[in-house]
C-alpha positions in Angstrom: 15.4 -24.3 11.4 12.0 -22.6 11.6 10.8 -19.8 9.2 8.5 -17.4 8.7 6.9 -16.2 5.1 5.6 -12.8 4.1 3.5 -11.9 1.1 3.2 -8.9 -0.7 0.6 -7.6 -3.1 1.3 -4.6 -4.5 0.2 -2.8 -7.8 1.9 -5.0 -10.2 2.4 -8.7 -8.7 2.6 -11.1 -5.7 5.7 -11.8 -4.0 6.6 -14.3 -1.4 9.5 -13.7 0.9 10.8 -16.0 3.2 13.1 -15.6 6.0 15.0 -17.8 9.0 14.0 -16.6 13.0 17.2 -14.3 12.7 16.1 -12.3 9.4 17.9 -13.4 6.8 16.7 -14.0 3.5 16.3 -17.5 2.5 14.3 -17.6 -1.1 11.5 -15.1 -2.9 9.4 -15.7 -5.7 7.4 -13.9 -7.7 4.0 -13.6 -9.9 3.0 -10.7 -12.3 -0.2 -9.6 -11.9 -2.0 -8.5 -15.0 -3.5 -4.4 -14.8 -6.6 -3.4 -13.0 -9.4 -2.8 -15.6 -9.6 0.8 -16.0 -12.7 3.1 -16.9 -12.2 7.0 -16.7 -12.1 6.9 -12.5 -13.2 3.3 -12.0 -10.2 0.9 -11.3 -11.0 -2.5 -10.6 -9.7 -6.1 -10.9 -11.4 -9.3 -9.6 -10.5 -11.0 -6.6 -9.7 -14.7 -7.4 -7.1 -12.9 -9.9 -4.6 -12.6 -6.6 -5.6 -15.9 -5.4 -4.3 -17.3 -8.4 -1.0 -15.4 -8.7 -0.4 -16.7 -4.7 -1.3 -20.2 -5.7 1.3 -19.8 -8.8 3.9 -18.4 -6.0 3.5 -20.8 -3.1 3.8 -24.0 -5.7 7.1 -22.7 -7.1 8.4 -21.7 -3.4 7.5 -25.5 -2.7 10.1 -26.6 -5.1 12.4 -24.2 -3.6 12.2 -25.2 0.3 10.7 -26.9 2.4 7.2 -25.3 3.4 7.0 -27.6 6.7 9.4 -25.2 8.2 7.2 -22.3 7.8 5.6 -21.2 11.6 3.9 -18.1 10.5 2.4 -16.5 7.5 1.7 -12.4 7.1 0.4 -10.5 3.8 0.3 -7.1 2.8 -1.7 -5.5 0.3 -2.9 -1.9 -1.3 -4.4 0.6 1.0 -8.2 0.8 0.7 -8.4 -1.7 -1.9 -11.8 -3.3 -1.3 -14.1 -5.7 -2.3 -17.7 -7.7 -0.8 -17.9 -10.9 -0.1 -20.4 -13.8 1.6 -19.9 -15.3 5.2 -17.9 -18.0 3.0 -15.8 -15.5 1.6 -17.2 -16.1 -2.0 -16.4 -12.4 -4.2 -19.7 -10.9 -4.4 -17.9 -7.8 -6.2 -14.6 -6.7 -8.0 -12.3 -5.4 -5.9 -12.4 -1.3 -6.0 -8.3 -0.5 -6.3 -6.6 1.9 -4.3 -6.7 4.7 -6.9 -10.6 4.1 -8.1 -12.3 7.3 -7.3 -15.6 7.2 -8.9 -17.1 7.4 -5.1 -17.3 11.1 -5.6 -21.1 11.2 -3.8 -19.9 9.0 -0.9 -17.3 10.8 0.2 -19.2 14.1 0.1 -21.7 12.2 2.3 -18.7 11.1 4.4 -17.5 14.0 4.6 -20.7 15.3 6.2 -20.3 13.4 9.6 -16.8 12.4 9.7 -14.4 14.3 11.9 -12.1 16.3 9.7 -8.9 14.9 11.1 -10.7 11.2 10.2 -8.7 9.0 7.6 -11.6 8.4 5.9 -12.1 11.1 3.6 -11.7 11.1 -0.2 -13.3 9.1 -3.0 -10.4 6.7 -2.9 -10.6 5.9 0.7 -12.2 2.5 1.6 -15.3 4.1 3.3 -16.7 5.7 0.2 -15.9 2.8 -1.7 -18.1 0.6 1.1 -20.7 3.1 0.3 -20.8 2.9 -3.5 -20.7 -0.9 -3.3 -23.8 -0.7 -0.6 -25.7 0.7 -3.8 -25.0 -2.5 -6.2 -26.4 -5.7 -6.4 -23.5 -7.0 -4.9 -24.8 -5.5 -1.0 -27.7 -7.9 -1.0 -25.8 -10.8 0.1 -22.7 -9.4 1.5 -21.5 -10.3 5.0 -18.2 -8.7 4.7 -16.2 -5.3 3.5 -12.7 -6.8 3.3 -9.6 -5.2 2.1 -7.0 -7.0 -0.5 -5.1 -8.4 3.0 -7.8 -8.9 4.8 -9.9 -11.7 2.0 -6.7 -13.0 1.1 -5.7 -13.9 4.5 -8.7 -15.1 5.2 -8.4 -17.8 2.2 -5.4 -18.6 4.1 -7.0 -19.2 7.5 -10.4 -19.9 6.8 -11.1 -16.5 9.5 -13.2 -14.2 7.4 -14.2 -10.9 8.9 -10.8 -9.6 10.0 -8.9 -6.8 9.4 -5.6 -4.6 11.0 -5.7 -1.2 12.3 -3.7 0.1 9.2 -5.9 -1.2 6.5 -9.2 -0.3 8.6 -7.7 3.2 8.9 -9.5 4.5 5.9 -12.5 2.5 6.7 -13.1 4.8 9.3 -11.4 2.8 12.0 -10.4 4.8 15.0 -6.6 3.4 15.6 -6.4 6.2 18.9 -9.3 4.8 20.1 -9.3 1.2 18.7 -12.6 1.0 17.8 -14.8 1.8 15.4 -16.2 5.5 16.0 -20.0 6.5 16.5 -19.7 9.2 14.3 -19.9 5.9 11.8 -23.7 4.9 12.3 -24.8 8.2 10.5 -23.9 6.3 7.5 -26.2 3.8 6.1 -23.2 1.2 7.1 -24.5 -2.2 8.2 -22.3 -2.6 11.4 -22.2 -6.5 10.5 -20.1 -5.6 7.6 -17.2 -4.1 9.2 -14.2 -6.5 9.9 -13.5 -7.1 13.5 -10.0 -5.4 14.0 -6.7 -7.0 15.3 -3.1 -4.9 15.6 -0.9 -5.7 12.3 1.0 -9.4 13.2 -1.7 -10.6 15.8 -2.4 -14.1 15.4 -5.3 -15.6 14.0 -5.2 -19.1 14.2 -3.7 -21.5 11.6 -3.5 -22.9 7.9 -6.5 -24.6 6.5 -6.4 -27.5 6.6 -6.8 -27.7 1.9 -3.5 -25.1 2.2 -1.6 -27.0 4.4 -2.3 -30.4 2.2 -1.3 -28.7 -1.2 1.7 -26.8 0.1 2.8 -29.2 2.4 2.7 -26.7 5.5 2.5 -27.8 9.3 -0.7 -28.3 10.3 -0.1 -25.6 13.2 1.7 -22.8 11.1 0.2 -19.2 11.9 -1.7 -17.2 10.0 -1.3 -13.7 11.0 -3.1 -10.2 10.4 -1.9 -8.3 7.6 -1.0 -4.4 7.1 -0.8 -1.9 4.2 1.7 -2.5 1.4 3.5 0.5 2.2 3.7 0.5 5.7 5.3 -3.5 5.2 8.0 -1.4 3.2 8.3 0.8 5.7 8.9 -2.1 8.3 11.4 -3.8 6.3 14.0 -0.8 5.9 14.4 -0.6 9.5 13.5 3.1 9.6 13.9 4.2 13.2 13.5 7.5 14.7 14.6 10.9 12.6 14.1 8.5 9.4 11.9 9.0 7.0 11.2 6.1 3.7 9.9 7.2 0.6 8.7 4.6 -1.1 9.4 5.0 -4.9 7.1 2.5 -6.9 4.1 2.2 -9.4 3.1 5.2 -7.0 5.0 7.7 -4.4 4.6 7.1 -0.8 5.4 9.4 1.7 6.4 7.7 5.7 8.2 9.3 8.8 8.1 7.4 12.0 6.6 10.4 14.5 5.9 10.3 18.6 1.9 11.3 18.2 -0.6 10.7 15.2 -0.8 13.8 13.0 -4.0 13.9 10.2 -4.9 16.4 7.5 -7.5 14.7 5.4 -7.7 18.0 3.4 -4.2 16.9 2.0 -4.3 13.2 2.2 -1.9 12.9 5.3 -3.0 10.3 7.6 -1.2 8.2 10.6 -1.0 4.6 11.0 -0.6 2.7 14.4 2.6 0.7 14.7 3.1 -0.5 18.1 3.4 2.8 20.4 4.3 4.4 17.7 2.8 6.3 14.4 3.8 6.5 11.4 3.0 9.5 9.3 2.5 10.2 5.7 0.7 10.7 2.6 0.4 8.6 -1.0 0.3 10.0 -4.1 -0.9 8.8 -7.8 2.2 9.7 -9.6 4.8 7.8 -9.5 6.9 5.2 -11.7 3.4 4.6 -13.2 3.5 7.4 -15.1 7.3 6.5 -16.7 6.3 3.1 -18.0 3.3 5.4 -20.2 6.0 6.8 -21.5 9.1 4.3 -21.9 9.9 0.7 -21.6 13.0 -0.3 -19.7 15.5 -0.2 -22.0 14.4 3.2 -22.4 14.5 4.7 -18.9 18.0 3.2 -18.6 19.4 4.7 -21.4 17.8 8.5 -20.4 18.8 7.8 -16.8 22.6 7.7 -17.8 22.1 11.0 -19.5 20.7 13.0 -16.7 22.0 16.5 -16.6 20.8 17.6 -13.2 23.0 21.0 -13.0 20.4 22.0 -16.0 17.2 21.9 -14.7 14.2 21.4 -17.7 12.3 23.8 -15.9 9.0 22.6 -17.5 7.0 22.2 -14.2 5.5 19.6 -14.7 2.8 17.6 -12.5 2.8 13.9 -13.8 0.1 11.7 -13.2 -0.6 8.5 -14.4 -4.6 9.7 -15.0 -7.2 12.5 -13.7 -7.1 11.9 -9.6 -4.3 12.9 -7.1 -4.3 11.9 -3.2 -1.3 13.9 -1.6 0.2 16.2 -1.4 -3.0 17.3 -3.0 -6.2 15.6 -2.3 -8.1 16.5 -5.8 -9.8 13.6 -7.4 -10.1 16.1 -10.1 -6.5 17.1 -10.6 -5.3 16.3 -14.5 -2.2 15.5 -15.2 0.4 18.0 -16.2 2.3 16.8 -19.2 2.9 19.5 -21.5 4.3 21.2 -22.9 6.1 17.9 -24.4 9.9 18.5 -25.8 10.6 17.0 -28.8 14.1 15.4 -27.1 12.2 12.5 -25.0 15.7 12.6 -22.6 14.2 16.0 -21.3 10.9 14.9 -21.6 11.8 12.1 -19.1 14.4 14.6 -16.8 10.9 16.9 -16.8 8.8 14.0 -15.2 11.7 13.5 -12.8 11.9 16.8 -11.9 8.2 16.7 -11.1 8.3 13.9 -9.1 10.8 15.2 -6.7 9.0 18.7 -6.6 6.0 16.2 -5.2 8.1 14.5 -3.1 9.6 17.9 -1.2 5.8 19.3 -1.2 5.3 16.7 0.5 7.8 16.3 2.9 7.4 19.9 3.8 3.9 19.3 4.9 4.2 16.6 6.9 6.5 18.6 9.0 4.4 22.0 8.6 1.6 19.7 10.2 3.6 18.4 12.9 5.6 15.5 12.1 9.1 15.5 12.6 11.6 16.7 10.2 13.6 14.1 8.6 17.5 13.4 9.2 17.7 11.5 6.2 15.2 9.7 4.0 15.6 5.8 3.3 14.3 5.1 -0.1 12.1 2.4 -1.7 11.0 0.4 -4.8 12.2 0.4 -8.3 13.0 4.1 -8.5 15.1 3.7 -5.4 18.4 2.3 -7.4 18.7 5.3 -10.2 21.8 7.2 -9.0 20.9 10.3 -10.9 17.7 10.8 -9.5 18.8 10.1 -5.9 21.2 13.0 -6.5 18.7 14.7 -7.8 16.3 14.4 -4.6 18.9 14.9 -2.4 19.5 18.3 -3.5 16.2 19.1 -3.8 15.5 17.6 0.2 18.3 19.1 1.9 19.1 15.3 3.7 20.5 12.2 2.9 18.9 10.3 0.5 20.1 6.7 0.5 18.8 3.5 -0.9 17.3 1.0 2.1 19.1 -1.7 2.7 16.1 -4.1 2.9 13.5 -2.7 0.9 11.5 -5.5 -0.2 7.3 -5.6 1.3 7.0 -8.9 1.5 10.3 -8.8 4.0 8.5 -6.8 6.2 5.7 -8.8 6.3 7.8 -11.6 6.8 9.5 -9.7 9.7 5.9 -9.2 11.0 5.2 -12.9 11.1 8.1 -13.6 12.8 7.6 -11.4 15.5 4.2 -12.1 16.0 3.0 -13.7 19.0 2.9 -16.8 19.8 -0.7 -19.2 20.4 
């Protein structure tokens, strides 16, 4: 029977899904990614890193099932997480992370030209990062600006130079349009650099020939474009219309599936194509991140049994994992607010909680206040989405259902996107 493989890197590993031509889960494995090397607003890690990690994963899925019945392949990977490399593919930089915001001058110079309702603004967005990278030794040789997806994918396929309309999006990509915007040559961006872009799931040709010999894949499996990690989430819940998915990992991600594009780079709000449809929404720093500063596992278990959610903390709280936020408040400046710090660490952890979901509803409220739709119920996400206390929590604080998705896993929405991806 055939079926179809989806990858996901997100903040903290790689993870391989696969899945039969009817959806079901077949097998999964997973690799751990060691943490981005962090300087004050610099976040980086190197390239080859995630190569490694899917190297790790496809041997031990190999043992696991047979790879020859694979047809297509599909990876996800952190929004605006960007690197340069040679017509060859060859890292000629680290990769700049999602959350690296050191390219504080760029996006002022962005800023300048760009549109105001343009993805592209912010010191985290890809284009700002392009720019900062253009000023390193690293420019001299590149031939490519390629997101997480995009260079891994190419390794895959051997097709360098490729990206999808939701990873180009804070590239400056023009997903309305579908092409990249004039408004972009006031920039001292080399046009050669910038991926050719593809919808998410298009096809773009198969294996290479070294993957398929030490994997054991069909010579004619697909490779096919990537997307974001979060909008892969989003794909594998199911989420239809009136449905919103927050997405409740390292980080806090904000979808709802909406008619028209709505975009308010002022707040960080910004709408990615999927099919004829958008979806809308807005990431922030904080998220479970900011927990595991504070307290292993064993720790967060015990303190989430002890939740007393009829007695708020009331410490107002804004937690952040370091100095930077995206949305609901785009602030590369924004510090974290922490204090002040009880000495009972069970209300210290309610507190952070608490200031999550006060994020969360912020949010919410201005997506809709911008003109998205207003959810029915919200589908949620990632490791935060199984805590029962907290979901109670949220729900009273959103005023909707709040439910746990039943599929919630990236990598099984890439996978769905392989296997609905066209054919040859």
């Amino acid at each position: 029977m055939d079926a179809y493989l989806g990858i996901d890197f997100g903040t903290s590993g790689c993870r391989c899904c696969v899945i039969d031509g009817h959806g079901q889960w077949l097998e999964t494995v997973r690799q751990a990614l060691p943490a981005p090397l962090r300087r004050d607003s610099a976040v980086e890690q190197r390239p080859e890193i995630w190569w490694t990690a899917l190297g790790d994963c496809l041997d031990r899925l190999g043992t696991r099932l047979d790879l020859s019945r694979i047809r297509a392949i599909c990876i996800d990977g952190t929004s605006s997480t960007l690197l340069l490399c040679d017509a060859s593919g060859r890292p000629l930089s680290p990769a700049l992370m999602y959350n690296d915001s050191r390219a504080r001058k760029a996006a002022a110079d962005v800023a300048a030209v760009a549109p105001v309702a343009a993805a592209a603004h912010g010191a985290s967005a890809s284009l700002a990062k392009l720019l900062w990278l253009l000023d390193t030794p690293a420019a001299d040789q590149a031939a490519h600006a390629l997101h997480q997806a995009d260079w891994l994918t190419g390794r895959l396929c051997g097709r360098f130079g490729v990206s999808d309309e939701n990873n180009a999006l804070k590239l400056g990509y023009d997903p309305s349009a579908r092409r990249w915007p004039d408004w972009l040559q006031q920039l001292p961006v080399p046009a050669a650099l910038l991926p050719d872009v593809v919808p998410a799931g298009h096809n773009l040709g198969p294996l290479t020939t070294d993957a398929c010999q030490r994997w054991g894949f069909r010579p004619d499996t697909r490779v096919v474009s990537g997307t974001t990690d979060s909008t892969a989430s989003f794909i594998a819940t199911g989420a239809g219309r009136g449905d919103a998915v927050t997405a409740l990992g390292s980080t806090l991600v904000l979808k709802i599936l909406s008619e028209h594009p709505v975009s308010d780079p002022e707040h960080g709000v910004y709408s990615q194509r999927l099919g004829d449809h958008w979806l809308v929404g807005g990431a922030s720093n904080s998220g479970g991140a900011v927990l595991a500063q504070f307290f292993d596992r064993e720790a967060i278990d015990r303190y989430t049994a002890s939740l007393q959610i009829d007695r708020p903390t009331g410490l107002d709280y804004y937690p952040l994992p370091a100095t930077g936020e995206r949305f609901p408040v785009n602030d590369p400046s924004l510090a974290p607010r922490l204090t002040p710090r009880p000495a009972d660490d069970a209300v210290f952890f309610q507190g952070i909680l608490e200031g999550l979901t006060a994020i969360e509803a912020r949010g919410y409220a201005l997506l809709e206040a911008l003109g998205a739709p207003a959810p029915t119920r919200i589908l949620t996400t990632g490791g935060g989405a199984v805590n029962a206390g907290w979901r109670l929590m949220r729900e009273r604080a959103l005023g909707v259902p709040v439910l746990t998705a039943g599929q919630q896993e990236a990598a099984y929405g890439a996978a769905l996107l392989a296997m609905r991806s066209n054919s040859p």
